[in-house]
C-alpha positions as CSV (number, residue, x, y, z in Angstrom):
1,X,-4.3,10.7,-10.8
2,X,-5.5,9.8,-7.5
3,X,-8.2,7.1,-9.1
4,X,-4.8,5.0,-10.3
5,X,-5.0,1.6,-8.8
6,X,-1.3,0.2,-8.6
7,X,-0.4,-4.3,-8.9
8,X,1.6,-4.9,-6.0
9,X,4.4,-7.6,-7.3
10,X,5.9,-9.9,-5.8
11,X,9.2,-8.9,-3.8
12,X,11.3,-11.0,-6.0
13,X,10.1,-9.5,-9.2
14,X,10.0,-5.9,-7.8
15,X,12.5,-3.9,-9.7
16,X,13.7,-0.4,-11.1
17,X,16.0,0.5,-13.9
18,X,17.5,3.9,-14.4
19,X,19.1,4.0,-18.2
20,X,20.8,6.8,-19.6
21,X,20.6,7.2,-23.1
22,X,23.4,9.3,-24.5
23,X,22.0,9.0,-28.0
24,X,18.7,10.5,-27.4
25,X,20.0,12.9,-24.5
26,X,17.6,11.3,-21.4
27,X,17.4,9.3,-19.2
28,X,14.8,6.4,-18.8
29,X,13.6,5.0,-15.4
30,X,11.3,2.1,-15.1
31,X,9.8,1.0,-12.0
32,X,7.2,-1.7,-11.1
33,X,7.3,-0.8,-7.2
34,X,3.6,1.0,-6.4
35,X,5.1,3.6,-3.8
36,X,7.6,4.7,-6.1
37,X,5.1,4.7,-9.3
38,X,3.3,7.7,-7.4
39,X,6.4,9.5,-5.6
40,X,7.8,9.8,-9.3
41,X,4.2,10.6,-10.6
42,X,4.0,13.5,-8.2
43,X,7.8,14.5,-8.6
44,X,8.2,14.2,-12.3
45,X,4.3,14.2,-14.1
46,X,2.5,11.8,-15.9
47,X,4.8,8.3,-17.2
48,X,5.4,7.8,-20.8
49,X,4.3,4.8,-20.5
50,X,1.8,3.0,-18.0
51,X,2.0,-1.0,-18.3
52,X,-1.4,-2.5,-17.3
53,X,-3.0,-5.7,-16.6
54,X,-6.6,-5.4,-16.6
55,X,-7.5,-2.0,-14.9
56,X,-4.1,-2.1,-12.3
57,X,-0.9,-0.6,-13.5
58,X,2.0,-3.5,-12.9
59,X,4.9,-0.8,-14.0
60,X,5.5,3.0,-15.2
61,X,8.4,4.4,-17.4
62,X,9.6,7.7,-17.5
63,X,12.1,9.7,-19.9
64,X,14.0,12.7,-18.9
65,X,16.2,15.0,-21.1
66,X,19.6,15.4,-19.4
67,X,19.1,19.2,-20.2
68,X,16.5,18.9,-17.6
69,X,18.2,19.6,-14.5
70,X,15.1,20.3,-12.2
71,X,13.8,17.1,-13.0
72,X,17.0,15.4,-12.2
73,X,17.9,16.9,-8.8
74,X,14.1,16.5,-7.9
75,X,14.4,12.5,-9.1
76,X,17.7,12.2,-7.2
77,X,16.9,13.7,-4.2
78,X,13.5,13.4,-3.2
79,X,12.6,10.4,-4.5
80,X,13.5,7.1,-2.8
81,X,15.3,5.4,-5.8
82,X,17.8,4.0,-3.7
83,X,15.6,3.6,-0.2
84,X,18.3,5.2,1.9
């Protein structure tokens, strides 16, 4: 985990989406922004998906069961989603 090398885009393109998926029971969170890539890592486990260019990672998307509450009250209130 800690030999992960992480794309820093561009501020305009830097995004996260949080998706909930009532259909499959989860929700989905995709983010491109490096700092949160490894708080979620460390909060939630490996992604589901890493995107890569080359060797770097450009974004990471995650999928949580809404049965899951640990995961969701860690996600909510220790990561920095909303940088408050």
């Amino acid at each position: 985990m800690s030999g992960k090398i992480y794309k820093e885009p561009n501020k305009e393109e830097m995004e996260t989406t949080i998706n909930v998926l009532y259909g499959e029971n989860c929700f989905q969170i995709y983010t491109n922004k490096p700092s949160l890539q490894r708080e979620l890592n460390n909060l939630l486990g490996e992604p589901e998906t890493e995107y890569k260019r080359k060797k770097s990672i450009t974004g990471s998307s995650w999928k949580i069961s809404l049965d899951d509450k640990s995961k969701i009250s860690k996600m909510i209130l220790k990561a920095n989603i909303f940088e408050l």
